[in-house]
BALOBA-1460 file (C-alpha; in Angstrom, 3 decimals):
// residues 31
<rec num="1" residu="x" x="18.788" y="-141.918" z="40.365"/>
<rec num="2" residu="x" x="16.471" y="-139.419" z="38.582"/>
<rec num="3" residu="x" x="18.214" y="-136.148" z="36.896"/>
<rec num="4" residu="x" x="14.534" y="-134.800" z="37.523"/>
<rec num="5" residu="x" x="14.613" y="-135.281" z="41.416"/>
<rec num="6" residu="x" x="17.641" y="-133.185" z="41.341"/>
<rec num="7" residu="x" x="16.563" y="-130.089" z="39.413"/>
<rec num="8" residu="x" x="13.368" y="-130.103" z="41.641"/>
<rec num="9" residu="x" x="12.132" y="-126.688" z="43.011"/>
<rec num="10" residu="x" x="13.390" y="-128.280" z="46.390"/>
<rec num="11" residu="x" x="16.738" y="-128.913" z="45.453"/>
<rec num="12" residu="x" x="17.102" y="-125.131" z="43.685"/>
<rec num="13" residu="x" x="16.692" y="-123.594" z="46.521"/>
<rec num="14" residu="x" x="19.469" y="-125.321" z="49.153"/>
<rec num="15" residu="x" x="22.020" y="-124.385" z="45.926"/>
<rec num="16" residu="x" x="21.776" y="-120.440" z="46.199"/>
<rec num="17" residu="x" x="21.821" y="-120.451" z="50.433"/>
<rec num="18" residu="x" x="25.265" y="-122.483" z="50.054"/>
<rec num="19" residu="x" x="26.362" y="-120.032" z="47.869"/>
<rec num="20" residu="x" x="25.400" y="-117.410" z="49.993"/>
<rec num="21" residu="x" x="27.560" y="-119.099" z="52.999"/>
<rec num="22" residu="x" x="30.785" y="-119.902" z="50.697"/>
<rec num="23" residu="x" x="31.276" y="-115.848" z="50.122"/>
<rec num="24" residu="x" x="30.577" y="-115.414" z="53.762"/>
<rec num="25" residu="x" x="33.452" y="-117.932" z="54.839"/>
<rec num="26" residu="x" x="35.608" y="-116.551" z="52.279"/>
<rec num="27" residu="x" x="35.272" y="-112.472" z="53.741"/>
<rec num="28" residu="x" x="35.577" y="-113.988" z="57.314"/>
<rec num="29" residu="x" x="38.986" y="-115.210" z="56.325"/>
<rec num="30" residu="x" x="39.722" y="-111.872" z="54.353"/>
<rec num="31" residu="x" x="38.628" y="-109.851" z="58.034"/>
């Protein structure tokens, strides 16, 4: 339960690459 673990390099990354797969889902369903 450490606020550190979570802003870790390793945990920064995996947040962009779901962003980068929500706006893909979302223009599939626009297509």
């Amino acid at each position: 339960m450490k606020p550190a673990a979570d802003r870790r390099p390793e945990v920064t990354p995996p947040e962009p690459v779901i962003r980068d797969k929500i706006p893909d889902a979302g223009s599939r369903i626009m297509k």
